[in-house]
N, C-alpha and C positions, 0 to 999 in steps of 0.2 A: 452452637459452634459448627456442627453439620449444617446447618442451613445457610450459613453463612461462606462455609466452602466450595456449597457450588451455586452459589450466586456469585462470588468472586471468582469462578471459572469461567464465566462467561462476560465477565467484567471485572478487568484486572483491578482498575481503582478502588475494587471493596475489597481487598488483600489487607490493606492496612485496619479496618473493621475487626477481622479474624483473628490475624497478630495482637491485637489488643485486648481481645478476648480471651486469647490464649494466656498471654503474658500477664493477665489478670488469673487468671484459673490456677497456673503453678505458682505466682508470687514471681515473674521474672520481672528483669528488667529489660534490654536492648533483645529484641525478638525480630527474627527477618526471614525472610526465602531469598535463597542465593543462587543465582544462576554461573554456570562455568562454564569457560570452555575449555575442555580440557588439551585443544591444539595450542594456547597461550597460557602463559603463567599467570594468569588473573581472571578474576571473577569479570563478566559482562552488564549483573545487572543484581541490584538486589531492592529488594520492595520490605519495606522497613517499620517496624512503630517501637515507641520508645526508644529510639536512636537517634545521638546527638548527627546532625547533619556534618559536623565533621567528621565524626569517626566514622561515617559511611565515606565518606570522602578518601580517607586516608587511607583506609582497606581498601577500596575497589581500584586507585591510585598505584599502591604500592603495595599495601600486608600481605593480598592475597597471596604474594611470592614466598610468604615466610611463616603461612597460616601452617603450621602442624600438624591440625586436625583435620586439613583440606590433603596433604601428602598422606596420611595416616587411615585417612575416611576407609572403611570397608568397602562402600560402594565403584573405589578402585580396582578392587580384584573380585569381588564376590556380587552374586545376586541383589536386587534390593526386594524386601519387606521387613515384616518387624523386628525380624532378628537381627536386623542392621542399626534398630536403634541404641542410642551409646551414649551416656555421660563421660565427658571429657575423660575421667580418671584410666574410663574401661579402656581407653589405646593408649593412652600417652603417661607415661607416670610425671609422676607430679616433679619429683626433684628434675627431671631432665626439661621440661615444662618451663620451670623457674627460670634456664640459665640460655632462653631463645629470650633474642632479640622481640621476638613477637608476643610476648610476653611483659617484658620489661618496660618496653617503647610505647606500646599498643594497647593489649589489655590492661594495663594495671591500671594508667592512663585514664583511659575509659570505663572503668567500673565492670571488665566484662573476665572475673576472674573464674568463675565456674563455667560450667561450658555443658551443653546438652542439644544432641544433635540426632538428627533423621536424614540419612539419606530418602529423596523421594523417586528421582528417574535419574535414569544412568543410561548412554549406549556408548558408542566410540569416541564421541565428542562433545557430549553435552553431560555437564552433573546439576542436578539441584537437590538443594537439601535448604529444611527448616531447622533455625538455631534460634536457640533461647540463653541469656546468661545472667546472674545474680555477681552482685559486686562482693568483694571480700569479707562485707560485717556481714551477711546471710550463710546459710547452711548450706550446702551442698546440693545438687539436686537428687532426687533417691527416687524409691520402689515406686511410689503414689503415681509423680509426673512419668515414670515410664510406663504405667496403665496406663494413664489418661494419651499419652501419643499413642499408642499400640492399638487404643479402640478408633480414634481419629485415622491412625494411618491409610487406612485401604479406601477412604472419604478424599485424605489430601492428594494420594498418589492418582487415585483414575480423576480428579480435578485438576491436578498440574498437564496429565496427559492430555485432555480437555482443553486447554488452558493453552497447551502450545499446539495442538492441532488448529486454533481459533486465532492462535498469533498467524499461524504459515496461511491459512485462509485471507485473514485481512490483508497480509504483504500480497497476496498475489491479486486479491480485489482492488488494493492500492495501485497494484503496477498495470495492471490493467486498465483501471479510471486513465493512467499517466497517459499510456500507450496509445488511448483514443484519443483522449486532447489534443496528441499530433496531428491527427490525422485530417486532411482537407475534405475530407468526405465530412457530412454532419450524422450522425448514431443517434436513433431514437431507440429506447429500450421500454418497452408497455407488456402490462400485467396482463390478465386473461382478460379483464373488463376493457381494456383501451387505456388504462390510463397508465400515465405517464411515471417509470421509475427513475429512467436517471437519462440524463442527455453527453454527450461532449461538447467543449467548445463550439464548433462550429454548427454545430444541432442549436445548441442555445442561440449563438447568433441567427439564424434564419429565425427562428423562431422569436427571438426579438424585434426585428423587421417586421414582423408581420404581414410580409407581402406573398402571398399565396400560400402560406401554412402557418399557423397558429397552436399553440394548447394551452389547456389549461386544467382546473379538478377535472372535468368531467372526459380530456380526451384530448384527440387531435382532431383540429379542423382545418377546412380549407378555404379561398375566397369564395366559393362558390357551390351551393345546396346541393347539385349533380356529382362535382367532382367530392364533395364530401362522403357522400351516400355510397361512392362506390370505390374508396380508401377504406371508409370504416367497415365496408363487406370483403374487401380483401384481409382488414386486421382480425375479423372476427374467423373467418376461414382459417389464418395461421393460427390461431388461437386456442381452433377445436385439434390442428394438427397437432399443435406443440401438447395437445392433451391427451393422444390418443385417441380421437374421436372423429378425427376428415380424415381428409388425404389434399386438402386445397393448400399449393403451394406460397403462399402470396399473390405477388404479380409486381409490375410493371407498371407507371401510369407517371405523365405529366400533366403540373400543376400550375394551372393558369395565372400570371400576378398583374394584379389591377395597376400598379410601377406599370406596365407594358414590357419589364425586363425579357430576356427568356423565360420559358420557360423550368421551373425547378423540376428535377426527376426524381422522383422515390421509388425506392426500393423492398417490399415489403415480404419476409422469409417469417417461419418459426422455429423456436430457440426452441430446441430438447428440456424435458423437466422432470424430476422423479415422480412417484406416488406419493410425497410427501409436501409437494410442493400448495396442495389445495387450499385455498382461503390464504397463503403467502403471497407477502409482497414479492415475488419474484419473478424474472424475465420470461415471456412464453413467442413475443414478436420481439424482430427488430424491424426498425427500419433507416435505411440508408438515403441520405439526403443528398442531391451535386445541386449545386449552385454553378451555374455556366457563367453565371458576371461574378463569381467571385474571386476577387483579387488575390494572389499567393503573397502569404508573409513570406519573404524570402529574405537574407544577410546576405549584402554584396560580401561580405568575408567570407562567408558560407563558398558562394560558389569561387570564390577567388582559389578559396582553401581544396574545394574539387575538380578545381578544371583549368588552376592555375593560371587563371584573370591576374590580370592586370585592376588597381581599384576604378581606374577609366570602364576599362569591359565589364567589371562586376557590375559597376552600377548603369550601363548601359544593357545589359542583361538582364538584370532586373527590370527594366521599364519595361523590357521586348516581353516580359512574363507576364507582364499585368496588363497585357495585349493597348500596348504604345506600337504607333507606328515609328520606326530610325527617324522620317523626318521631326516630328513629334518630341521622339525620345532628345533628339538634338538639342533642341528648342529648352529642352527642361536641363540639358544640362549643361546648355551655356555654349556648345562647341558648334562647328559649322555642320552641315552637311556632310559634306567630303570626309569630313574628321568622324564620324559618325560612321561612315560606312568603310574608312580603313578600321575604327577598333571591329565593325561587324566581321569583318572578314577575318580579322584576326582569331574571333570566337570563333567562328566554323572549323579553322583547323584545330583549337583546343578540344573542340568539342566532336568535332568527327563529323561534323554537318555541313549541308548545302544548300540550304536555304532556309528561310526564316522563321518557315511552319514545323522544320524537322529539327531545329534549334530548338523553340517553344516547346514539342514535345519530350526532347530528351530532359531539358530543365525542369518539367514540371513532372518529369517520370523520376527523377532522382529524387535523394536523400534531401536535399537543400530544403523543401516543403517541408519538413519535419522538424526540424532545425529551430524555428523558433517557434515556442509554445505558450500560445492565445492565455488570458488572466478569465480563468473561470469564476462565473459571478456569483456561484453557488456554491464553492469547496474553498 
């Protein structure tokens, strides 16, 4: 069961594994971890085995407002360790027990009439605790199952700690991942070797193109033997920096594409890494990709909604962004000329601009680029 507790701390899905273990070892029946918050009147989250899917249902729904044992918990006013574990009886006495709603409604209901609990982490706002219960025809829970939690405890408690230090990590790698996806730059992220951990959106698309930069297992490449050779000596530089071992900063360099498009420009820096990071898959380069012919996803709502367009100016603005000349943009959108350059003028006073090039860079300096977020191929 220890072995099982922290491997379930590092992967919440083998919770239910442990639970069942448990709830096998005392004779229980519905066994879970319960998370709180204790700024709402109900539980946030609970990870369950031997529990009917409704009765979790209807507890995290509604009970948790009427749970007695969750008002009652020690882990309210006092420390948590093992002296905080408790079988139902130990806070709440029984005859007053009986004549709760949560009780009558709830547990009897559900088979969950004995009760044995652990607080495991406690601070201002978060409780969690493991509970275990036997239905009316079985014994009580006693001395035995409260050894058997008390040698567990100090196993479950620094694994829940674990456990939610590992949830706050993925949310922020999660928002993170999000936050590049915006971004109209493309983000290459590579290990010490070169190769490839994780891209954005617009990373992936260059890279699907194939026209002047490429990867794949073994790295990033480019169209051409020269400009490759002196990419993979700028990655290998930030590489030893991000290791403690240079001082070479990246660099600079444009990347020639056989399209004849522009040229693309990479960016190539080193990402900080601890002493523990060696033989990990983890970031030590980035590199920053611009595409000069790439088109801005931009929502004519978008800019309508910041610079209070008109849906004529939005989507005349738009075209002006994905570098359409007015006579052009007209053409696409049906209007004359003349009608073209009354909505143009229009947008310069929304926008604070006087010509066309200082239009293009306010719109493509604002928020509106971020605004709609590319379908990544890989997440």
């Amino acid at each position: 069961m220890i072995g099982r507790i922290y491997d379930a701390a590092a992967d919440e899905s083998l919770w239910p594994a442990f639970l069942e273990g448990f709830a096998s070892a005392i004779d229980g029946t519905a066994t879970a971890l319960i998370f709180h918050d204790m700024t709402v009147t109900r539980a946030k989250l609970m990870i369950s085995a031997r529990c009917d899917p409704e009765c979790q249902r209807q507890y995290l729904a509604y009970y948790t407002a009427f749970d007695p044992y969750r008002s009652a918990s020690p882990a309210r006013s006092a420390g948590i360790g093992p002296e905080c574990i408790y079988i139902g009886a130990q806070i709440i006495d029984s005859n007053v027990l009986r004549r709760t709603e949560f009780f009558n409604d709830f547990s009897l209901a559900h088979g969950l009439v004995h009760h044995f609990c652990a607080p495991l982490t406690h601070d201002t706002r978060w409780w969690s605790n493991l509970a275990c219960h036997r239905p009316a025809g079985k014994d009580p829970f006693g001395t035995d199952e409260l050894e058997l939690l008390r040698i567990l405890f100090p196993h479950l408690q620094r694994a829940m700690q674990f456990h939610r230090r590992f949830a706050e990590l993925e949310g922020r790698h999660r928002a993170s991942l999000d936050a590049l996806d915006r971004l109209p730059v493309g983000v290459i992220l590579l290990d010490e070797r070169g190769k490839i951990i994780a891209t954005n959106c617009e990373a992936e698309r260059v890279l699907r193109e194939n026209d002047g930069l490429s990867g794949n297992t073994h790295g990033i490449r480019t169209a051409w033997q020269g400009e490759t050779k002196v990419l993979q000596g700028m990655i290998a530089g930030a590489a030893k920096t991000a290791g403690g071992e240079g001082t070479a900063a990246g660099g600079l360099l444009a990347l020639s594409r056989p399209s004849g498009k522009q040229p693309l420009t990479i960016l190539v820096a080193p990402v900080g890494r601890n002493a523990f990071a060696a033989d990990l898959k983890t970031p030590c380069v980035v590199l920053f990709v611009t595409d000069p012919e790439r088109k801005p996803a931009s929502l004519p709502g978008a800019l309508a909604q910041l610079y209070n367009l008109t849906a004529a100016e939005s989507h005349l603005a738009q075209l002006l962004m994905r570098g359409e000349t007015v006579v052009r943009a007209a053409e696409r959108l049906g209007v004359s000329h003349n009608t073209a350059r009354t909505h143009l003028q229009r947008i310069y006073q929304k926008t604070g601009t006087t010509h066309q090039g200082g239009l293009v860079r306010v719109l493509l300096s604002g928020t509106s680029a971020l605004l709609t977020k590319p379908e990544h191929p890989s997440r």
